[in-house]
Residue, then its C-alpha position, 0 to 999 in steps of 0.5 A: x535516473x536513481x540509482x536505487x528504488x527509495x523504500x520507506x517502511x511505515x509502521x505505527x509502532x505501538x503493539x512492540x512498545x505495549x505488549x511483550x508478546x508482540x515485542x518477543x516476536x519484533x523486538x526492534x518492531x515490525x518495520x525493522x524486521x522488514x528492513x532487515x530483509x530487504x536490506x539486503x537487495x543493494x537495489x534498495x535504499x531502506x528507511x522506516x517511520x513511525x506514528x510518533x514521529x513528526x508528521x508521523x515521518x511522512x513530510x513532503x518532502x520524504x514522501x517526493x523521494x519515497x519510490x514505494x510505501x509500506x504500510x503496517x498499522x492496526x491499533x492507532x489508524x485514528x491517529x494519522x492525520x488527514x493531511x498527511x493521508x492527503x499528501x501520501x494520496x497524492x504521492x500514490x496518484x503521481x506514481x510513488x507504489x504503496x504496499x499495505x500490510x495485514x491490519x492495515x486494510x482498515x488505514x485511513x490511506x488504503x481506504x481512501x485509495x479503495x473508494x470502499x470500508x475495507x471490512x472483513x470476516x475475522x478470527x484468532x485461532x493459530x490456525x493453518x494458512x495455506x497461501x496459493x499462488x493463483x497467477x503464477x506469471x505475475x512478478x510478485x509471485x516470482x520464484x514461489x511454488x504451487x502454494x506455501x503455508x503459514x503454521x500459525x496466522x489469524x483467519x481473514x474472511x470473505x467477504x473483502x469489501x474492495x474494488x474487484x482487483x486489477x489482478x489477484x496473486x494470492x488466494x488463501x484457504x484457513x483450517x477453519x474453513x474460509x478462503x480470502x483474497x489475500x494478495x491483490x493489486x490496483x493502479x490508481x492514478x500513476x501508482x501501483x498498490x499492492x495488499x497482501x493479507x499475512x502479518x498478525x503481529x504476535x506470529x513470526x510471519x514476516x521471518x518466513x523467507x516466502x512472506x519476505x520474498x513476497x513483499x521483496x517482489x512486491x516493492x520491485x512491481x510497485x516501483x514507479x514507472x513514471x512520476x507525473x506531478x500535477x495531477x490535480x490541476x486542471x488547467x485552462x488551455x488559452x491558447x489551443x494547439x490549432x486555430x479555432x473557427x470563429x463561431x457566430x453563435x453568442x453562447x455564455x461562459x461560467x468561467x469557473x476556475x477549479x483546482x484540486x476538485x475546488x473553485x478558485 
């Protein structure tokens, strides 16, 4: 058994390298803000990747120690390839947890893994954020109050185009007016994910300790509870578990043979 649950933080990394507002905020980028935190759990090993890395740094072989994926990405979500969307779902189906962040309800993976386009209403107006805590008992809400608030943050509207949630967390309310579900969570296969709305990159949202304790919460619930590799074979059975009566009706057999949805 490990030792400690294997974090990988995926971030595209190209608003801090192009825009000083957004560098001004995460000089070292997004996702070594998020590590910095969550370093300091010695129940976590922390490691980061980036769009311009080799594979964007989400080999397969990184991905089969990955315990639980986090996703930032907003600018270049065009730019992952689909293969590497193919082995992160697959990772996801065997049990590794993927927590998606903000923007990155638009990313090829989290997409995939809704079955839906994932749109939203929008806007950038500074506005209050006021965060409720709608399922107190859940373990991502642990140690929170009744709600916090973020001064600043750009609005996200209903109507969310996802599947209706296994379970909803977080449930916000703008000084403009909206409400958005903003703290949801699914099963897919094996693997546990979580989506939580807050992280406009020009705003320190992620150096407020509530976002932190949030997401620190959120990678412990998202951790693997099993690993099942396989899951998209579909053996034949030869030989069953009992005998079978033989059976005097001469009845034809395809005898199509399927792998990963496809016909061998």
């Amino acid at each position: 058994m490990k030792d400690k649950i294997s974090v990988l933080i995926w971030n595209e990394f190209v608003h801090e390298r192009e825009h000083e507002a957004v560098r001004a905020v995460y000089p070292k980028g997004i996702h070594e803000a998020i590590a910095a935190f969550l370093g300091t759990d010695a129940q976590l090993h922390i490691e980061s990747a980036t769009l311009d890395q080799s594979e964007h740094g989400l080999t397969a072989e990184r991905l089969a120690h990955t315990d639980v994926l986090l996703w930032w990405g907003h600018m270049a979500h065009d730019k992952v390839a689909d293969s590497v969307v193919d082995r992160v779902q697959l990772r996801i189906l065997e049990g590794m947890g993927l927590i998606v962040l903000h923007s990155g309800h638009y990313s090829k993976i989290f997409r995939r893994m809704m079955g839906t386009t994932c749109s939203l209403k929008w806007r950038e107006a500074e506005e209050l954020e006021r965060i409720w805590v709608v399922e107190p008992s859940h373990p991502i809400a642990a140690g929170l109050g009744e709600h916090f608030e973020l001064p600043h943050e750009e609005m996200y509207g209903e109507r969310f185009d996802v599947p209706t949630p296994d379970e909803l967390v977080f449930l916000s309310w703008f000084e403009g007016g909206e409400v958005f579900r903003s703290g949801c969570c699914w099963t897919r296969g094996h693997g546990r994910i979580f989506y939580f709305r807050p992280g406009h990159e020009t705003y320190p949202t992620y150096h407020d300790k509530n976002v932190q304790k949030v997401i620190h919460n959120a990678v412990h619930w998202a951790a693997p509870r099993v690993t099942i590799t396989g899951v998209e074979n579909s053996p034949n059975i030869v030989v069953p578990l009992s005998p079978i009566a033989p059976k005097h009706a001469h009845i034809a057999k395809a005898g199509v043979v399927q792998h990963g949805g496809k016909n061998l």
